[in-house]
PQR file with spaces between the fields and no chain letter, atoms N, CA, C, O and H, PARSE charges and radii, in Angstrom:
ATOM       1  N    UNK     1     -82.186  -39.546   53.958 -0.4000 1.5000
ATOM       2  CA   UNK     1     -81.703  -40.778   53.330 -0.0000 2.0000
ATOM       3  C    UNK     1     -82.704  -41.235   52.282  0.5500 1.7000
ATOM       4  O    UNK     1     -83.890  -41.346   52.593 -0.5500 1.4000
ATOM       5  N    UNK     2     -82.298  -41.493   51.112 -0.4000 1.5000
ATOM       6  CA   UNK     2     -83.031  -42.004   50.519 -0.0000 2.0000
ATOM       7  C    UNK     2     -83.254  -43.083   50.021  0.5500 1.7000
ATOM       8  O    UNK     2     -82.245  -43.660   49.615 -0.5500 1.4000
ATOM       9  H    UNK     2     -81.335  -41.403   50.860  0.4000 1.0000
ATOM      10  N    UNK     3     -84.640  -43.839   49.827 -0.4000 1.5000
ATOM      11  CA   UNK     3     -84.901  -45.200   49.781 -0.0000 2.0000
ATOM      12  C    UNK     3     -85.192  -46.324   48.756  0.5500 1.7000
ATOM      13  O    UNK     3     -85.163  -47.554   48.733 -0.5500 1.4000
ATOM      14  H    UNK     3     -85.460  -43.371   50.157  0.4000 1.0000
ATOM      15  N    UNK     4     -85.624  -44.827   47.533 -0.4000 1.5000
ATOM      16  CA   UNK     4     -86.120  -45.467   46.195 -0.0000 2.0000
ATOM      17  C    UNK     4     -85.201  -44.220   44.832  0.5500 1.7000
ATOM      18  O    UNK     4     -85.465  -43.022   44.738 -0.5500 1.4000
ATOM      19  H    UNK     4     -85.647  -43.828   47.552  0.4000 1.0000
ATOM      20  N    UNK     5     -84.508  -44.722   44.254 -0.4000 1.5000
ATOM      21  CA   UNK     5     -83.969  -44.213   42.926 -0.0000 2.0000
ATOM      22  C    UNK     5     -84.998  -44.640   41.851  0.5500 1.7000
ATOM      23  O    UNK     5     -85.456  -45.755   41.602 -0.5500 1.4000
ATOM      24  H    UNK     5     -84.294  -45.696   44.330  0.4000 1.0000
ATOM      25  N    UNK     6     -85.293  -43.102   41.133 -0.4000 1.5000
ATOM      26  CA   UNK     6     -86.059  -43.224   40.088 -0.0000 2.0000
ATOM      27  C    UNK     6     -85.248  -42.772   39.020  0.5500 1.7000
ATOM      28  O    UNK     6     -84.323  -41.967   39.127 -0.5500 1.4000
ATOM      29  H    UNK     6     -84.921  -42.196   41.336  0.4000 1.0000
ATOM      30  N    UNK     7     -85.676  -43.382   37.880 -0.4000 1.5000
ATOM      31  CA   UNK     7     -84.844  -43.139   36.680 -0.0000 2.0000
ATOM      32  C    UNK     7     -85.599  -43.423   35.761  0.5500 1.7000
ATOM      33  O    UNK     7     -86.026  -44.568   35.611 -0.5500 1.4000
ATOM      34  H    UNK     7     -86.428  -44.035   37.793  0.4000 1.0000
ATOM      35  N    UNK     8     -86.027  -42.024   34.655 -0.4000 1.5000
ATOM      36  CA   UNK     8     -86.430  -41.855   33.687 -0.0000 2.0000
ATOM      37  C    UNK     8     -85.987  -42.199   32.241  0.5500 1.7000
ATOM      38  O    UNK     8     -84.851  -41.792   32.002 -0.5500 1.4000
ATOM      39  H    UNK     8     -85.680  -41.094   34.777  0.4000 1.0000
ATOM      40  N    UNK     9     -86.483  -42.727   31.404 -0.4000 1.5000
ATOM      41  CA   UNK     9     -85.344  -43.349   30.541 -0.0000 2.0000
ATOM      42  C    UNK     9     -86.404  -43.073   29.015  0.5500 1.7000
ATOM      43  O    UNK     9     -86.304  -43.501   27.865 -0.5500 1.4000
ATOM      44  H    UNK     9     -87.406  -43.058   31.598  0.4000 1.0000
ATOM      45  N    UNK    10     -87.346  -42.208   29.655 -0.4000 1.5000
ATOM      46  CA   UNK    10     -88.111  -41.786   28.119 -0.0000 2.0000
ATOM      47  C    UNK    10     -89.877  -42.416   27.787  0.5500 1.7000
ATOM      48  O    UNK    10     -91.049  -42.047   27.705 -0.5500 1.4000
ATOM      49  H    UNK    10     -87.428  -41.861   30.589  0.4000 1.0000
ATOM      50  N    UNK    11     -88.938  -43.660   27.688 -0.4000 1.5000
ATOM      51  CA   UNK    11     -90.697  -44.741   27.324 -0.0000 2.0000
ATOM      52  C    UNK    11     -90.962  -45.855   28.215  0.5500 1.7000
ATOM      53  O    UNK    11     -91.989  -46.514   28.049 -0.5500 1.4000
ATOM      54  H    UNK    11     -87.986  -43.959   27.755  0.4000 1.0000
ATOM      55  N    UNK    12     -89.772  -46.264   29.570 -0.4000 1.5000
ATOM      56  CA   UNK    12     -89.869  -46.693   30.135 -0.0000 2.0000
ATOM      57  C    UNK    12     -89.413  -45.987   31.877  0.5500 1.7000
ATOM      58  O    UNK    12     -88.602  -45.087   31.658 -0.5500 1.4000
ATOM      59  H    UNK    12     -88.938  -45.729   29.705  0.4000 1.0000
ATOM      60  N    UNK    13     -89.580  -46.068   32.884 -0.4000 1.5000
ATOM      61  CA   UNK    13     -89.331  -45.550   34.273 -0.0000 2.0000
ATOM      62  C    UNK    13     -88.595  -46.898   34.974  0.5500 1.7000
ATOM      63  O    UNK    13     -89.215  -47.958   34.879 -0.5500 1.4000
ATOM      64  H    UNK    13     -90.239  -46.799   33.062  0.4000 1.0000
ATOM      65  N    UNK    14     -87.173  -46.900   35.742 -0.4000 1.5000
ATOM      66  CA   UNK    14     -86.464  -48.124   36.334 -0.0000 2.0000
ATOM      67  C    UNK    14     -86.706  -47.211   37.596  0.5500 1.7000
ATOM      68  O    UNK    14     -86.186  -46.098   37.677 -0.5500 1.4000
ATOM      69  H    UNK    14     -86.669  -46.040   35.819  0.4000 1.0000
ATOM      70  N    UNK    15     -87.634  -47.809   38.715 -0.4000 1.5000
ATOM      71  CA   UNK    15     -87.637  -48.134   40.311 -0.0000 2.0000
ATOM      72  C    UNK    15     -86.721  -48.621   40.600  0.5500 1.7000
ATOM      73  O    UNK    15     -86.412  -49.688   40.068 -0.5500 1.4000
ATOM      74  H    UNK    15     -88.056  -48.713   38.649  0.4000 1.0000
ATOM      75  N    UNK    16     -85.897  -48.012   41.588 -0.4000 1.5000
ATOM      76  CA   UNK    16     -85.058  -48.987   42.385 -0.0000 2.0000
ATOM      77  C    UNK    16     -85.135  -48.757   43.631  0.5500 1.7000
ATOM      78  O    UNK    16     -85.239  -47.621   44.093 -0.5500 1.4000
ATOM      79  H    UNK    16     -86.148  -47.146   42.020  0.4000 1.0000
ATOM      80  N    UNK    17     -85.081  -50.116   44.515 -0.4000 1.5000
ATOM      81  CA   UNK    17     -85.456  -49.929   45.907 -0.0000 2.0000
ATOM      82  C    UNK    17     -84.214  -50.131   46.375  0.5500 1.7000
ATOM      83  O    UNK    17     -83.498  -51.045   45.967 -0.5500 1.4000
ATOM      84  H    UNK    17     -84.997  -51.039   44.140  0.4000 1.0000
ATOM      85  N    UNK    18     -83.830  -49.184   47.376 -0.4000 1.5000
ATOM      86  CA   UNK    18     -82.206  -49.310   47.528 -0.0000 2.0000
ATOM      87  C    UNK    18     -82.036  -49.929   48.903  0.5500 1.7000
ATOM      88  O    UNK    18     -80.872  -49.849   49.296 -0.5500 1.4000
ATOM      89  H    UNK    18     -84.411  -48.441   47.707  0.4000 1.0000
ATOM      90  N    UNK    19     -82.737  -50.429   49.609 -0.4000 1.5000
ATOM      91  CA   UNK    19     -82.710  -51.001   51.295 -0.0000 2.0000
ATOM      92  C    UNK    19     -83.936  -51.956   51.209  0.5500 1.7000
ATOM      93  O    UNK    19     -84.806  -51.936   50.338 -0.5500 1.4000
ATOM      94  H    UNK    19     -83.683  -50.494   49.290  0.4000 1.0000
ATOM      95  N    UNK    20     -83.840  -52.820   52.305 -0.4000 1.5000
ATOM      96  CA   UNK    20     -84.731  -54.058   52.299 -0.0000 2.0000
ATOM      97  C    UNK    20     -86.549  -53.689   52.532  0.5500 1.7000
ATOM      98  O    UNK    20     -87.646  -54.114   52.172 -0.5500 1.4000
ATOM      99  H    UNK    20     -83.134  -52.836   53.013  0.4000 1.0000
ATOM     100  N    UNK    21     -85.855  -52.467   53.494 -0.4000 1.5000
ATOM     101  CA   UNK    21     -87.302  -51.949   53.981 -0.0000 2.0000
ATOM     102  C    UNK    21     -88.413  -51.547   52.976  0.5500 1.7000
ATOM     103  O    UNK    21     -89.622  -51.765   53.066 -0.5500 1.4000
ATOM     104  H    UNK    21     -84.964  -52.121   53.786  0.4000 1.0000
ATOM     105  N    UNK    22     -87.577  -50.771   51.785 -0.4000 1.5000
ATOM     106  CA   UNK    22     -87.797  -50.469   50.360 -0.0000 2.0000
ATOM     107  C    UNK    22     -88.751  -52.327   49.771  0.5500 1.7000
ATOM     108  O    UNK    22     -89.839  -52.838   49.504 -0.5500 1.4000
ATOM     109  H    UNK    22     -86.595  -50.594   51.711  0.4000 1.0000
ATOM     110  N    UNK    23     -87.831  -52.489   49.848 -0.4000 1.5000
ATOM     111  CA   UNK    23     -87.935  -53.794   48.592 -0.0000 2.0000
ATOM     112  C    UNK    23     -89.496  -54.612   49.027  0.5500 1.7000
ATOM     113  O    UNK    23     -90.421  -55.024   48.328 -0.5500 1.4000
ATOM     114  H    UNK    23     -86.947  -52.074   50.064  0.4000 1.0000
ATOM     115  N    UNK    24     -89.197  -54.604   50.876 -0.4000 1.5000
ATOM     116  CA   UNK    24     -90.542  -55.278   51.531 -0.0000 2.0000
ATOM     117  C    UNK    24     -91.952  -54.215   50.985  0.5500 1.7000
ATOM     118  O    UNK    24     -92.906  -54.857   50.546 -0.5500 1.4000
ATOM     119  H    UNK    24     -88.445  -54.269   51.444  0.4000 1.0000
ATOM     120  N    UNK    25     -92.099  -52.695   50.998 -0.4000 1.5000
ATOM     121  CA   UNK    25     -92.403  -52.042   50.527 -0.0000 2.0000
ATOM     122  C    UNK    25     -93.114  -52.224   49.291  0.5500 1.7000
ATOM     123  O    UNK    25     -94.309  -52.018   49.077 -0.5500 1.4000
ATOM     124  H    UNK    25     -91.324  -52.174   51.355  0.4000 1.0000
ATOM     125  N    UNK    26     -92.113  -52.688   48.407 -0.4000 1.5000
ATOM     126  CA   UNK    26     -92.662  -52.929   46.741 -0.0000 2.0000
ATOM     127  C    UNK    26     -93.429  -54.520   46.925  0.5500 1.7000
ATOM     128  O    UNK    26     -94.558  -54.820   46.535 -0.5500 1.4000
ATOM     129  H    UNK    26     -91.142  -52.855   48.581  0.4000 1.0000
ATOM     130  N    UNK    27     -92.943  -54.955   47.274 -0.4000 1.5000
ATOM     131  CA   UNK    27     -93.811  -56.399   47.417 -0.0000 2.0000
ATOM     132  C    UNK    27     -94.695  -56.666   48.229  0.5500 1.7000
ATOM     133  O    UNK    27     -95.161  -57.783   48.453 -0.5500 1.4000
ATOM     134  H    UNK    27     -92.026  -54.712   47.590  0.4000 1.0000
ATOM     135  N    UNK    28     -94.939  -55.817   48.648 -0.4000 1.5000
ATOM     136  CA   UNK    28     -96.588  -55.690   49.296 -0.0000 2.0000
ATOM     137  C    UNK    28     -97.296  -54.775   48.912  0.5500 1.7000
ATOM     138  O    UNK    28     -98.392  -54.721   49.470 -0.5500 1.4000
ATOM     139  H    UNK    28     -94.561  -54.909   48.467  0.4000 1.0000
ATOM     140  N    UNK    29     -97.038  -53.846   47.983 -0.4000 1.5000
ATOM     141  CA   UNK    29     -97.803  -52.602   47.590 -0.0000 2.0000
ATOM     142  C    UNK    29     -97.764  -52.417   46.510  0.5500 1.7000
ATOM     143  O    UNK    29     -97.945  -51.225   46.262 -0.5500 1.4000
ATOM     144  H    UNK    29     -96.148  -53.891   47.530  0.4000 1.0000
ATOM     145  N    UNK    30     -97.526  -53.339   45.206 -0.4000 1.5000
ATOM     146  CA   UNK    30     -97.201  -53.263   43.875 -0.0000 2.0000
ATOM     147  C    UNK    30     -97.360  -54.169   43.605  0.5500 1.7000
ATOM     148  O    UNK    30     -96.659  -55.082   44.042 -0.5500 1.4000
ATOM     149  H    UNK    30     -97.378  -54.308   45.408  0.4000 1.0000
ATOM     150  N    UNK    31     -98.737  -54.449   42.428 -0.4000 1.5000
ATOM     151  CA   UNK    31     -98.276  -55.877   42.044 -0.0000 2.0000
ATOM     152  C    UNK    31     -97.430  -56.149   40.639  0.5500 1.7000
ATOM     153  O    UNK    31     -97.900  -55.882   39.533 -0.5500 1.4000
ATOM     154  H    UNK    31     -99.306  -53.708   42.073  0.4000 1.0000
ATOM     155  N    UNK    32     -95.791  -56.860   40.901 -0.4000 1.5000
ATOM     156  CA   UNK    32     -95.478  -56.830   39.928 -0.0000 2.0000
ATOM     157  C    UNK    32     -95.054  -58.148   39.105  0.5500 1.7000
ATOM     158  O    UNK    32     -95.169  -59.065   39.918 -0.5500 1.4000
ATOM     159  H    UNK    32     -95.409  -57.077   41.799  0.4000 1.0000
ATOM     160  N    UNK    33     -94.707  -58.568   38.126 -0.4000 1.5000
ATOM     161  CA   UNK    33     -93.867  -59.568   37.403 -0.0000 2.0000
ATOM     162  C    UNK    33     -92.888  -59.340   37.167  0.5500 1.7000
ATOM     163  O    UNK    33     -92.337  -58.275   36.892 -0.5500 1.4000
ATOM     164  H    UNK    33     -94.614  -57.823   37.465  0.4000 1.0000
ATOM     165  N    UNK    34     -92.263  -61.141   37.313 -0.4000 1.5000
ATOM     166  CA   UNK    34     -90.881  -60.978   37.383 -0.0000 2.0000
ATOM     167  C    UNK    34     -90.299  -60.643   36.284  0.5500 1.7000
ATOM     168  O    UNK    34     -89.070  -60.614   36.219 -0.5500 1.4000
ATOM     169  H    UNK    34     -92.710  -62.007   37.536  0.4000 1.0000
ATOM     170  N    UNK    35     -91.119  -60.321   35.192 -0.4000 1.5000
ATOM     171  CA   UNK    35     -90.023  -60.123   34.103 -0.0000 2.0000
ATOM     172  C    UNK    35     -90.030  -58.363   34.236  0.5500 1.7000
ATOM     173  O    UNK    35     -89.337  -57.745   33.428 -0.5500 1.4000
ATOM     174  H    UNK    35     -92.117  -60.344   35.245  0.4000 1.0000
ATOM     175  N    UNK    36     -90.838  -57.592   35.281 -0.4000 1.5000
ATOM     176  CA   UNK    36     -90.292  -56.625   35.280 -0.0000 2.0000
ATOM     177  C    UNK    36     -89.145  -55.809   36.500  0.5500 1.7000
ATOM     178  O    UNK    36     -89.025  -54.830   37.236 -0.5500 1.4000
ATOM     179  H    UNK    36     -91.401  -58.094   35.937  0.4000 1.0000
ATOM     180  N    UNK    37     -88.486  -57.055   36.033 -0.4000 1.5000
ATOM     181  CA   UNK    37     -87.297  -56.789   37.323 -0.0000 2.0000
ATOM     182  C    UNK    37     -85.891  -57.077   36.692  0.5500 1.7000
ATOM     183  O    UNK    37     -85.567  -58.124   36.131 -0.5500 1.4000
ATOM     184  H    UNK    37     -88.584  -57.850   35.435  0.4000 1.0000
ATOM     185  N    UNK    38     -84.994  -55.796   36.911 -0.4000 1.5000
ATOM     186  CA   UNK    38     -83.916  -55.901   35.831 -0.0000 2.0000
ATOM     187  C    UNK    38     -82.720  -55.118   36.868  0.5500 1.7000
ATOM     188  O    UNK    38     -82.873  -54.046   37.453 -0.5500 1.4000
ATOM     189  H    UNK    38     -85.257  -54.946   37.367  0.4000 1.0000
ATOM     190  N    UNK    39     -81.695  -55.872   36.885 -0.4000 1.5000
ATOM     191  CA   UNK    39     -80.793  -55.456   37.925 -0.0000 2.0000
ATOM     192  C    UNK    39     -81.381  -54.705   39.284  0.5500 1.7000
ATOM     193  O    UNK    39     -80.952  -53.639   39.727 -0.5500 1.4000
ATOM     194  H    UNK    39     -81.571  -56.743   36.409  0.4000 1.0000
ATOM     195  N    UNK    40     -82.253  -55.347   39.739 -0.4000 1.5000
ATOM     196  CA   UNK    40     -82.084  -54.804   41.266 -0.0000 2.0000
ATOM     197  C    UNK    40     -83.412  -53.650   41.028  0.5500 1.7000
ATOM     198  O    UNK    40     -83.901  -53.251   42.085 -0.5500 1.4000
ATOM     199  H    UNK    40     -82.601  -56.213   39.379  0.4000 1.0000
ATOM     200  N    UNK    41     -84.035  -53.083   39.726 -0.4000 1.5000
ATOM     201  CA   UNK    41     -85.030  -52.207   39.307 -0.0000 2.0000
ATOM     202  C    UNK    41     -86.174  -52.516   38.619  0.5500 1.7000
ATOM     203  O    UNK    41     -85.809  -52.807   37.479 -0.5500 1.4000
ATOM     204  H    UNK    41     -83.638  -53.407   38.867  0.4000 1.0000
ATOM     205  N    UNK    42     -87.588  -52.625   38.724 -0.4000 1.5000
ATOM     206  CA   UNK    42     -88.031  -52.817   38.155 -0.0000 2.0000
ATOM     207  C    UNK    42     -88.928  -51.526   37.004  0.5500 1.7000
ATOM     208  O    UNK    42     -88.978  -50.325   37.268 -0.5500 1.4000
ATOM     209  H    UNK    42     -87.884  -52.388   39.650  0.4000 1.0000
ATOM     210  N    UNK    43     -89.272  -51.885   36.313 -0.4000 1.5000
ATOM     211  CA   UNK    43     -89.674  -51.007   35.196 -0.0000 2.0000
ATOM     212  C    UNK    43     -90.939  -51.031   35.243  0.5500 1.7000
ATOM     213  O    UNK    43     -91.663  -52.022   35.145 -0.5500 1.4000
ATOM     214  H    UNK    43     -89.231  -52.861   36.098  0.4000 1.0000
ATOM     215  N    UNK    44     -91.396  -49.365   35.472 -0.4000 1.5000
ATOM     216  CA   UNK    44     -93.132  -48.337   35.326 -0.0000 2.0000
ATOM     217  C    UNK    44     -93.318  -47.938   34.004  0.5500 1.7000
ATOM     218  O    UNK    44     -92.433  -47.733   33.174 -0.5500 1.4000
ATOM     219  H    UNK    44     -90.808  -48.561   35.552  0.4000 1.0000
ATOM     220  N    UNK    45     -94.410  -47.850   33.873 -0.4000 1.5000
ATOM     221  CA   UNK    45     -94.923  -46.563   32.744 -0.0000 2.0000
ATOM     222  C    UNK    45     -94.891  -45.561   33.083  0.5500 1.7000
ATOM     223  O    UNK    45     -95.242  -45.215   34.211 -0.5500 1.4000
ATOM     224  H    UNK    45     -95.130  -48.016   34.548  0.4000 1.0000
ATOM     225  N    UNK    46     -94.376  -44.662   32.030 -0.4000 1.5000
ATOM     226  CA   UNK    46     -94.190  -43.141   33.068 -0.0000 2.0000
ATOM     227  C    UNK    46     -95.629  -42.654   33.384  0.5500 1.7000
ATOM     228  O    UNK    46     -95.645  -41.560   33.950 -0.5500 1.4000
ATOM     229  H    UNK    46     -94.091  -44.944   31.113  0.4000 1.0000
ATOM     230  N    UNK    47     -96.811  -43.201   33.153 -0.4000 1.5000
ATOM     231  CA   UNK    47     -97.545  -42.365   33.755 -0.0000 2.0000
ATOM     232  C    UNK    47     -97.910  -43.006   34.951  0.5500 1.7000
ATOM     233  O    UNK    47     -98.915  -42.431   35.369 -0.5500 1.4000
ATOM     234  H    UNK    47     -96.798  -44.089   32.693  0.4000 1.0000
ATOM     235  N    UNK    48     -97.629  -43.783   35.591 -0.4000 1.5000
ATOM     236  CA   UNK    48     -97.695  -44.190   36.456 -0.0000 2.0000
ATOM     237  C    UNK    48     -96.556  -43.719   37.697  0.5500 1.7000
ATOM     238  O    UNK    48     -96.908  -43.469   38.850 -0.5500 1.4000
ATOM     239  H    UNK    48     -96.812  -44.250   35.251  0.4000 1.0000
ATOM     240  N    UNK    49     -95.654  -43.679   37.388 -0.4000 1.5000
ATOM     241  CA   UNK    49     -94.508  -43.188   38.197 -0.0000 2.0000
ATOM     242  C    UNK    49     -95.254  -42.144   39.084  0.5500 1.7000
ATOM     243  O    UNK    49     -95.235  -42.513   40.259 -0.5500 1.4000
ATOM     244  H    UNK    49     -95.368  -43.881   36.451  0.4000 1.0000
ATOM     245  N    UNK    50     -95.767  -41.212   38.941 -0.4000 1.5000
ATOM     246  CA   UNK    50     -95.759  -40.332   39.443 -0.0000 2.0000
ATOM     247  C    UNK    50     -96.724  -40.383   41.211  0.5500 1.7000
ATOM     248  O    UNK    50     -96.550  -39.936   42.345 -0.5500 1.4000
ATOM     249  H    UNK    50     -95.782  -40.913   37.987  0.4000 1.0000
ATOM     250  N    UNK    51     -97.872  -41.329   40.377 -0.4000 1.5000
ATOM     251  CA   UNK    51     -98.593  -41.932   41.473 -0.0000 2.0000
ATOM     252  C    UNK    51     -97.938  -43.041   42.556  0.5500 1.7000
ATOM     253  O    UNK    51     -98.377  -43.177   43.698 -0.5500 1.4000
ATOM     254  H    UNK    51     -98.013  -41.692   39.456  0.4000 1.0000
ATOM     255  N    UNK    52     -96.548  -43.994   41.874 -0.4000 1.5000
ATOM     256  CA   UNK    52     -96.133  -44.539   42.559 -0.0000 2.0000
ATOM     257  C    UNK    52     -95.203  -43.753   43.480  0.5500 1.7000
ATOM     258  O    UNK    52     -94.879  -44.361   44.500 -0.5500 1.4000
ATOM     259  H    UNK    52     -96.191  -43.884   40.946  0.4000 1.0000
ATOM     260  N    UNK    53     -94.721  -42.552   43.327 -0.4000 1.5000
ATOM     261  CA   UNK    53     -93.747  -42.285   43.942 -0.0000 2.0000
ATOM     262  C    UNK    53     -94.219  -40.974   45.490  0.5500 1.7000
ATOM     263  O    UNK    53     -93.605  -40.565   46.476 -0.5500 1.4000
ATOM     264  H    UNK    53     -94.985  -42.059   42.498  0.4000 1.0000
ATOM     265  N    UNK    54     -95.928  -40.684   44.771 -0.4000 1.5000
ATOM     266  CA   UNK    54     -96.513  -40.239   46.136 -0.0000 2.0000
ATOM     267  C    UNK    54     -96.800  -41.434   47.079  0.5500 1.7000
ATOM     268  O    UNK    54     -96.928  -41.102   48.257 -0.5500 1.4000
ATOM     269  H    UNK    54     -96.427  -41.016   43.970  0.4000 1.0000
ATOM     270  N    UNK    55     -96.919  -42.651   46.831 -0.4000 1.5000
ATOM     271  CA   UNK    55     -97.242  -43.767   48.001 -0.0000 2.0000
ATOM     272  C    UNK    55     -96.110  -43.879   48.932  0.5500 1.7000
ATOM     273  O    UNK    55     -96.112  -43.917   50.162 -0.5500 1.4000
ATOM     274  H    UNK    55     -96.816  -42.921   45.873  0.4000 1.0000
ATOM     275  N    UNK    56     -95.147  -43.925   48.090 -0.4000 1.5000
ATOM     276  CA   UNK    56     -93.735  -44.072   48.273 -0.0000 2.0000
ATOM     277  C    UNK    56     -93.195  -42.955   49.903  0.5500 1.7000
ATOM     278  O    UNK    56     -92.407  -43.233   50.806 -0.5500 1.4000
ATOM     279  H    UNK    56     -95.146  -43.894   47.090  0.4000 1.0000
ATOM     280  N    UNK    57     -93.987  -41.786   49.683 -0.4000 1.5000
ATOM     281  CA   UNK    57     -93.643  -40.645   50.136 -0.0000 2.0000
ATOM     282  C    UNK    57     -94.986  -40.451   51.266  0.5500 1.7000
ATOM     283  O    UNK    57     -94.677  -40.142   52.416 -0.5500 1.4000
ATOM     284  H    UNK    57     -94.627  -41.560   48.949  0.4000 1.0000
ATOM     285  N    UNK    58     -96.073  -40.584   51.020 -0.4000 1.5000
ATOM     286  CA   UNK    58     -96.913  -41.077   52.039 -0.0000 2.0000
ATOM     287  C    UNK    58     -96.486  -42.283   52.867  0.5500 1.7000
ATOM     288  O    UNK    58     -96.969  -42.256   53.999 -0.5500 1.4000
ATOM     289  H    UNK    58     -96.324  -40.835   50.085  0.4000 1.0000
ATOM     290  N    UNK    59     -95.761  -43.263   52.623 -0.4000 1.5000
ATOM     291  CA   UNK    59     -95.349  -44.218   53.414 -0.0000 2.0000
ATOM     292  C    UNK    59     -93.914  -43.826   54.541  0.5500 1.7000
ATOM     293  O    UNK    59     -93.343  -44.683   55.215 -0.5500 1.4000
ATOM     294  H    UNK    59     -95.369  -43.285   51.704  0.4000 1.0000
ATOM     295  N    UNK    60     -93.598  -42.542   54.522 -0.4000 1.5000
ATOM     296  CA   UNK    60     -92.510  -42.186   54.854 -0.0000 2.0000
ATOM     297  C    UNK    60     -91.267  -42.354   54.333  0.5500 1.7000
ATOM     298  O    UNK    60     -90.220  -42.127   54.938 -0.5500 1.4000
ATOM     299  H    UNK    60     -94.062  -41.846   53.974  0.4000 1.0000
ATOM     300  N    UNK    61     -91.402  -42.876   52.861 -0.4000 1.5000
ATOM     301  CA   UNK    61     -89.608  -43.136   52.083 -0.0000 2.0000
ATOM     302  C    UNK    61     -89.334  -42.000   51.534  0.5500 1.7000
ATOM     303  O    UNK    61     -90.145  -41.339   50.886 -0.5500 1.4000
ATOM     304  H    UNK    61     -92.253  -43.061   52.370  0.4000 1.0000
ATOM     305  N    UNK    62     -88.018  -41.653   51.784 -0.4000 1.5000
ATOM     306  CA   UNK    62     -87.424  -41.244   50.476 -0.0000 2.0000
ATOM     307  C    UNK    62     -87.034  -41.197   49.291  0.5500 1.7000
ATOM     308  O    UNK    62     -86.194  -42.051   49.007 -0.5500 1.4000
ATOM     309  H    UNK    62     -87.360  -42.191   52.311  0.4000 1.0000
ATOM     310  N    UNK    63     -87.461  -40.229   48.163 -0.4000 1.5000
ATOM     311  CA   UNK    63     -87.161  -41.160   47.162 -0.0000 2.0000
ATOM     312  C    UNK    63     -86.517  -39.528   46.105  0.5500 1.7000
ATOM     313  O    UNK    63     -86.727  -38.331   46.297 -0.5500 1.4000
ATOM     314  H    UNK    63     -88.144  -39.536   48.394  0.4000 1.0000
ATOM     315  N    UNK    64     -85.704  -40.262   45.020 -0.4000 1.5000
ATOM     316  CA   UNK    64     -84.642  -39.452   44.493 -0.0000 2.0000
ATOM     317  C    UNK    64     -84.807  -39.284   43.484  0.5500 1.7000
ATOM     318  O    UNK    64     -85.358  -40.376   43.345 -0.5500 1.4000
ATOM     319  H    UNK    64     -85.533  -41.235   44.864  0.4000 1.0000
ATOM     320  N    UNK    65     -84.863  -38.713   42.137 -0.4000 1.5000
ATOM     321  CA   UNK    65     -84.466  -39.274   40.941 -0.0000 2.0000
ATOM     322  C    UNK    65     -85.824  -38.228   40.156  0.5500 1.7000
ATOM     323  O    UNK    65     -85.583  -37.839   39.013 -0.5500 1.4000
ATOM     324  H    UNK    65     -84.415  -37.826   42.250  0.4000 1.0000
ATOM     325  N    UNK    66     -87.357  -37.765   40.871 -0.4000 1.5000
ATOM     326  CA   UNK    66     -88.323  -37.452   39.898 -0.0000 2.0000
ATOM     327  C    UNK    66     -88.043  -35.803   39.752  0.5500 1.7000
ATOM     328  O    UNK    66     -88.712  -35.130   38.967 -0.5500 1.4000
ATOM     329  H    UNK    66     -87.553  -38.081   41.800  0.4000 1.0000
């Protein structure tokens, strides 16, 4: 099952946490602003993605999209 949809979009990366467990997840382990939160996803730098999405996977989530 998976927990986090990633989506590449070039110059920007949209996270999406698809379950609550997810979302509690990002808000304790990310610090982010609200303006980077856009339908339900918030937006990485792609060079960052990559590091976010091993925490993601060390934490036991699933995640889709890299």
């Amino acid at each position: 099952m998976d927990d986090f949809q990633i989506e590449n979009h070039g110059s920007v990366v949209m996270v999406r946490p698809l379950n609550d467990a997810a979302r509690a997840w990002v808000d304790e382990n990310v610090g982010l602003e609200d303006w980077q939160w856009l339908g339900g996803a918030f937006a990485c730098e792609p060079r960052m993605v990559e590091h976010l999405a091993a925490g993601m996977v060390d934490a036991g989530f699933g995640v889709v999209g890299l």
